[in-house]
N, CA, C and O atoms as CSV, one atom per row, in Angstrom:
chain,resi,resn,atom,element,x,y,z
A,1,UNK,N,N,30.292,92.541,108.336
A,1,UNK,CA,C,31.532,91.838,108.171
A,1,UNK,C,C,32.141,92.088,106.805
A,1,UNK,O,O,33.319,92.148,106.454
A,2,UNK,N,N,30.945,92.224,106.100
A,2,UNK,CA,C,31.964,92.409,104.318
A,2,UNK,C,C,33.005,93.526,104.219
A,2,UNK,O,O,34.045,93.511,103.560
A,3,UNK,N,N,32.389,94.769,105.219
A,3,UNK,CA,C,32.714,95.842,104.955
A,3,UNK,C,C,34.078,95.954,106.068
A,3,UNK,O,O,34.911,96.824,105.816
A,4,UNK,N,N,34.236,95.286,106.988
A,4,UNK,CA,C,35.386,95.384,107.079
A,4,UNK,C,C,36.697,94.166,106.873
A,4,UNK,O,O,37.747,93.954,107.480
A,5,UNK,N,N,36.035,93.547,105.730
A,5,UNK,CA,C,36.735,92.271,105.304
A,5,UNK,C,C,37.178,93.487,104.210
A,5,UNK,O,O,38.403,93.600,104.246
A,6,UNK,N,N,36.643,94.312,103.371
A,6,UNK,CA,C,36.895,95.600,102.373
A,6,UNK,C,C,37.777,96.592,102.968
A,6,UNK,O,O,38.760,96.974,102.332
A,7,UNK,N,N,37.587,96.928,103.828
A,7,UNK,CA,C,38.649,97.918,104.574
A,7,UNK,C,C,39.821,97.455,104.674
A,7,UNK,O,O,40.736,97.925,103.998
A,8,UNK,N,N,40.059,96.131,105.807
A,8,UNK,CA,C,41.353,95.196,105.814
A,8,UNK,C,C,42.130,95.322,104.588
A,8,UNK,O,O,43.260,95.812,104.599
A,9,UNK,N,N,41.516,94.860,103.446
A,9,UNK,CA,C,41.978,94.702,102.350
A,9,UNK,C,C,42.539,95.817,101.786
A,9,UNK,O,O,43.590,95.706,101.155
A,10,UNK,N,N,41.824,97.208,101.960
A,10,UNK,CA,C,42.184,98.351,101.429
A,10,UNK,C,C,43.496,98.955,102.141
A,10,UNK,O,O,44.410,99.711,101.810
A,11,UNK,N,N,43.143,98.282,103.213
A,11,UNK,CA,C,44.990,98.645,104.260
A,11,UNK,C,C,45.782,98.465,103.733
A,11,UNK,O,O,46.574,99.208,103.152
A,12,UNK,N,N,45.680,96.976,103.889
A,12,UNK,CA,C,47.041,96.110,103.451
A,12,UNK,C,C,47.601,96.598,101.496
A,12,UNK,O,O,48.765,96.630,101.098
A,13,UNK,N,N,46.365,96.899,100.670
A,13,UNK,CA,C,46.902,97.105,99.558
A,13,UNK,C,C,47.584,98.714,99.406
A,13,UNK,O,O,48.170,99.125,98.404
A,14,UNK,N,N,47.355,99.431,100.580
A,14,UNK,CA,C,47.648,100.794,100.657
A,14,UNK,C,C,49.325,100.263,100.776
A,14,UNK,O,O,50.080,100.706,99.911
A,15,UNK,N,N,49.875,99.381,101.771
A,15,UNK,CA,C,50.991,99.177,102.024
A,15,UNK,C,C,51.875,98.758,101.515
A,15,UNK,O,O,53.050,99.122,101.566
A,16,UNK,N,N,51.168,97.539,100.695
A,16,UNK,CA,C,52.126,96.819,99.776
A,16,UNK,C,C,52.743,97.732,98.461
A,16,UNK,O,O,53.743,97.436,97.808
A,17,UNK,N,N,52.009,98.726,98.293
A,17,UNK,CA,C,52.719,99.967,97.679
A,17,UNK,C,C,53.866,101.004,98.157
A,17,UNK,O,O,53.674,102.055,98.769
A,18,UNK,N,N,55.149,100.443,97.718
A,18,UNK,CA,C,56.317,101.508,98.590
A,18,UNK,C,C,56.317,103.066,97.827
A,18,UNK,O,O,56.793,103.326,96.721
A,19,UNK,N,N,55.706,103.903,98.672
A,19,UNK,CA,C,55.995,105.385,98.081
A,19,UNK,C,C,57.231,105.723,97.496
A,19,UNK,O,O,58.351,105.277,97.747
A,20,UNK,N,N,56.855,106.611,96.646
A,20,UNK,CA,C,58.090,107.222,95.778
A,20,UNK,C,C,59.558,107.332,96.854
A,20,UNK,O,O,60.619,106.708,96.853
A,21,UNK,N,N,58.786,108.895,98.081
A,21,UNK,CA,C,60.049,109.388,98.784
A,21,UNK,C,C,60.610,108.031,99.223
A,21,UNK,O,O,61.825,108.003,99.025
A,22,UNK,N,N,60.032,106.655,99.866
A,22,UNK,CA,C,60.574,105.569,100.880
A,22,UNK,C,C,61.998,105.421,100.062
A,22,UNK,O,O,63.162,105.643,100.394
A,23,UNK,N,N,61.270,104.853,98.608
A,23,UNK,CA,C,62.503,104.621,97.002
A,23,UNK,C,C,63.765,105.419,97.140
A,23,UNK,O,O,64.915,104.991,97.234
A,24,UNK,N,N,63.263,106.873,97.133
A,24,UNK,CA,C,64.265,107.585,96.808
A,24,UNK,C,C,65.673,107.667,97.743
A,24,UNK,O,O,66.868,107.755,97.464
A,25,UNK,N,N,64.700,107.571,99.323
A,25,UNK,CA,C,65.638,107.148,100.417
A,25,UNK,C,C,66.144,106.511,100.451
A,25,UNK,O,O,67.275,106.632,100.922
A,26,UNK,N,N,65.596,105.166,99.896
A,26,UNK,CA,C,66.472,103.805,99.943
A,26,UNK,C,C,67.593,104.270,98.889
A,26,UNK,O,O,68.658,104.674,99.355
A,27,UNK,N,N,67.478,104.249,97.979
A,27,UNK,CA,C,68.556,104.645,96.699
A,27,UNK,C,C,69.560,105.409,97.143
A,27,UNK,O,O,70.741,105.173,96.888
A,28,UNK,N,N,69.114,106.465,97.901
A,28,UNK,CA,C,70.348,107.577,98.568
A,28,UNK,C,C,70.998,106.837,99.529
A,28,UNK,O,O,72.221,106.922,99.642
A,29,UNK,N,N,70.207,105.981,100.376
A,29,UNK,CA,C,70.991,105.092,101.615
A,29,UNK,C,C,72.051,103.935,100.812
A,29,UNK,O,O,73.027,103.632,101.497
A,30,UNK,N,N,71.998,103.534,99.995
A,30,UNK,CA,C,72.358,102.633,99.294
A,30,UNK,C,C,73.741,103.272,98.024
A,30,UNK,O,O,74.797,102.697,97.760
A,31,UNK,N,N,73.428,104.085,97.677
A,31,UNK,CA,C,74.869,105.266,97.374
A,31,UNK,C,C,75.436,105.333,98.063
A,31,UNK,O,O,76.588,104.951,97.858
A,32,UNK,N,N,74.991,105.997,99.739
A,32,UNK,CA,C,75.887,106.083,100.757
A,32,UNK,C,C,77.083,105.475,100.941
A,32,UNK,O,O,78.263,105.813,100.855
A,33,UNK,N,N,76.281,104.168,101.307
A,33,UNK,CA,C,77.254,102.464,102.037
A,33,UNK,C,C,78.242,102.302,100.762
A,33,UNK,O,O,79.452,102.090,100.834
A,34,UNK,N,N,77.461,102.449,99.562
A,34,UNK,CA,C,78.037,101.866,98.302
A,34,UNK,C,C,79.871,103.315,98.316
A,34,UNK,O,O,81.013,102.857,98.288
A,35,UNK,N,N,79.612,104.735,98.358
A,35,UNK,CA,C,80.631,105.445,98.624
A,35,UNK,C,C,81.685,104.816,99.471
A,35,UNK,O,O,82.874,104.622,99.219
A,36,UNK,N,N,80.907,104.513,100.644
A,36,UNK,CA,C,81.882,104.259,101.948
A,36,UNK,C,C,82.641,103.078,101.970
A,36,UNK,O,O,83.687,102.712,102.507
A,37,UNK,N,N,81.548,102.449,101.002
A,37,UNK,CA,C,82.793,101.180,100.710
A,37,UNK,C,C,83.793,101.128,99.666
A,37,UNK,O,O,84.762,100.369,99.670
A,38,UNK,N,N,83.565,101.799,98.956
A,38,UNK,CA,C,85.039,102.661,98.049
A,38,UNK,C,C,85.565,103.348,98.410
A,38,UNK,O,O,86.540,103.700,97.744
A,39,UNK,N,N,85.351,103.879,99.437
A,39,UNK,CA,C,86.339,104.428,100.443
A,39,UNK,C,C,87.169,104.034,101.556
A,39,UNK,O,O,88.018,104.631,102.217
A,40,UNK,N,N,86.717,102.924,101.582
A,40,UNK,CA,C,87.161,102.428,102.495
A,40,UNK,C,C,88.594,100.811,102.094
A,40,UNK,O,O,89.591,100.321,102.625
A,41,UNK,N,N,87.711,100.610,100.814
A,41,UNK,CA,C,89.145,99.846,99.797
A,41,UNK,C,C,89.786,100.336,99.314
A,41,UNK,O,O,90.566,99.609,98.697
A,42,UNK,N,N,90.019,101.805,99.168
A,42,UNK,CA,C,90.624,102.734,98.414
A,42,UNK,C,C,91.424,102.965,99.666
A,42,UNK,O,O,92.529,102.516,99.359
A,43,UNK,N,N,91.484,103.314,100.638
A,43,UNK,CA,C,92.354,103.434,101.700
A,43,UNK,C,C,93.066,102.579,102.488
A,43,UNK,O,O,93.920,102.777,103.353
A,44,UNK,N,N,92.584,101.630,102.056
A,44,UNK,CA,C,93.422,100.278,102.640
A,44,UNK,C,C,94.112,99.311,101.227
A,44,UNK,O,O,94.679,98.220,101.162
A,45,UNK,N,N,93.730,100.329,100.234
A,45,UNK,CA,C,95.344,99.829,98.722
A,45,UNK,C,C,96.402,100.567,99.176
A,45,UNK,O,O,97.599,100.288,99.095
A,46,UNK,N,N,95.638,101.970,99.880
A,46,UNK,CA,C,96.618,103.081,99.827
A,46,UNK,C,C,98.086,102.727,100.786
A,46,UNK,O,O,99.280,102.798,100.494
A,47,UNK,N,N,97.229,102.246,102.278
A,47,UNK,CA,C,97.570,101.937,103.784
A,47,UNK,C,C,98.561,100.518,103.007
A,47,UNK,O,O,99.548,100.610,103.736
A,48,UNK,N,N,98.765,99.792,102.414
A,48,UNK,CA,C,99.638,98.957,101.752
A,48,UNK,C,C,100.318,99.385,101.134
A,48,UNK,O,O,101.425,99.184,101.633
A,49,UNK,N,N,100.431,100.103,99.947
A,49,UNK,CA,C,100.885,100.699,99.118
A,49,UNK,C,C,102.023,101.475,99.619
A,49,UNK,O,O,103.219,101.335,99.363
A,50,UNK,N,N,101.284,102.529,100.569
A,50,UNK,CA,C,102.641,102.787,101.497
A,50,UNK,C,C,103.315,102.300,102.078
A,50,UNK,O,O,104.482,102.690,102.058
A,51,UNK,N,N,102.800,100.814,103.183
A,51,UNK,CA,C,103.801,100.705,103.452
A,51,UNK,C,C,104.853,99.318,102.602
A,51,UNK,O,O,105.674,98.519,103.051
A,52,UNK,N,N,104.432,99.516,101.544
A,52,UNK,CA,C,105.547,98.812,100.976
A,52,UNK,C,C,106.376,99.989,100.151
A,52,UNK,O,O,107.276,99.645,99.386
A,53,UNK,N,N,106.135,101.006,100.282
A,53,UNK,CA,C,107.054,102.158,100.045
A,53,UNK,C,C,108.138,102.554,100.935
A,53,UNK,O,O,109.330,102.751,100.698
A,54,UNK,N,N,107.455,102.629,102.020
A,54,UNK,CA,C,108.658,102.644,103.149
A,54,UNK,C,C,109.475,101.787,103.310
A,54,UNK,O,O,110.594,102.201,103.614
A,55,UNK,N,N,109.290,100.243,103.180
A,55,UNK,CA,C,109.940,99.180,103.438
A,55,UNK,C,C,111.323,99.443,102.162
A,55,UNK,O,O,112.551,99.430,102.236
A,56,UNK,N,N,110.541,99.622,101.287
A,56,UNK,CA,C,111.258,99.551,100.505
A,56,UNK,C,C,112.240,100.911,100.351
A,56,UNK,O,O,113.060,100.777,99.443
A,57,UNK,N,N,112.286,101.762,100.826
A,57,UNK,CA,C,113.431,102.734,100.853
A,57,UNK,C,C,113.865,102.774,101.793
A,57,UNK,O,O,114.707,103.662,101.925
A,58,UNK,N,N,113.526,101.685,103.274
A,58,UNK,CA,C,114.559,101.720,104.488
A,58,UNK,C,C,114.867,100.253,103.709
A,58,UNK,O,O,114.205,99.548,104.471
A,59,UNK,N,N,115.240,99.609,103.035
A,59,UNK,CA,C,115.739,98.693,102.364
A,59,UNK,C,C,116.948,99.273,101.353
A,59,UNK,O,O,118.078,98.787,101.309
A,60,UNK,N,N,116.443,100.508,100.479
A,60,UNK,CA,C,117.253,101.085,99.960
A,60,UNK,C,C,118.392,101.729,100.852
A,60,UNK,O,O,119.605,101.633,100.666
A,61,UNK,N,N,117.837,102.301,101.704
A,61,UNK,CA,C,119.267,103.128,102.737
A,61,UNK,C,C,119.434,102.221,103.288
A,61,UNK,O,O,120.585,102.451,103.659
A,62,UNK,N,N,119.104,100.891,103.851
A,62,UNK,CA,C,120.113,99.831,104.067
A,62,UNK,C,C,121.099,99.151,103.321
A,62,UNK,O,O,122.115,98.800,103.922
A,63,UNK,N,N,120.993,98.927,102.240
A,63,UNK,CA,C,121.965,98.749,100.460
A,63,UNK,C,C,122.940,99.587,100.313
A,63,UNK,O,O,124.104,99.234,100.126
A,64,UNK,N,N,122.432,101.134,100.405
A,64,UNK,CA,C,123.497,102.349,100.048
A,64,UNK,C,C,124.519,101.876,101.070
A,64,UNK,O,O,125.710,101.652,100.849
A,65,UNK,N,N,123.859,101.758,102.241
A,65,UNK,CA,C,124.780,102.023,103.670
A,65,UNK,C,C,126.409,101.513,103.617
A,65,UNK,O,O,127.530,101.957,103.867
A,66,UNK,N,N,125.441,99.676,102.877
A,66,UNK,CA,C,126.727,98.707,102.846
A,66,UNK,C,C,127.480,99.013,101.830
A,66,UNK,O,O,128.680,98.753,101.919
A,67,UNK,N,N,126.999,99.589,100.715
A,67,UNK,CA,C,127.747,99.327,99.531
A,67,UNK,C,C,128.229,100.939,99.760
A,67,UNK,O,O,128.713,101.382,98.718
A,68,UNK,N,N,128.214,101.959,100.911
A,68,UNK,CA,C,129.438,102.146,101.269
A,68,UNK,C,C,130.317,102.601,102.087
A,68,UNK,O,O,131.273,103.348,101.880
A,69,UNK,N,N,129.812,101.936,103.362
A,69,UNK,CA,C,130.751,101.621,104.189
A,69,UNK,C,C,131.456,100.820,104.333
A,69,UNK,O,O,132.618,100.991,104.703
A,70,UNK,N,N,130.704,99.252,103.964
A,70,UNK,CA,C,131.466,97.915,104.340
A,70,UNK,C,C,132.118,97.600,103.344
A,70,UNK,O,O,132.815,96.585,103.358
């Protein structure tokens, strides 16, 4: 029984150790999401940005229009 009360133990402490590569993966997975989510607020300032650009120059050729036709 001691000896596999010693083994058990030697498992579990094998595990509770996260290998280097697991780290490195995690870190790269975690850049990833971290990119994609600056990419993804960066395109939706943009997706606003424009369209308050447009609004605002079919606002302008609505102004010109009146000031001179009417």
């Amino acid at each position: 029984m001691k000896t596999e009360l010693g083994t058990h133990s030697t498992v579990e402490a094998r595990r509770s150790h996260t290998p280097v590569l697991r780290k490195a993966v995690a870190g790269v997975v975690l850049i990833l999401v971290a990119a994609l989510a600056v990419k993804l607020v960066v395109g939706f300032v943009m997706a606003i940005f424009w369209t308050i650009v447009v609004v605002a120059a079919v606002l302008a050729v609505l102004w010109a229009l009146k000031t001179l036709i009417w």
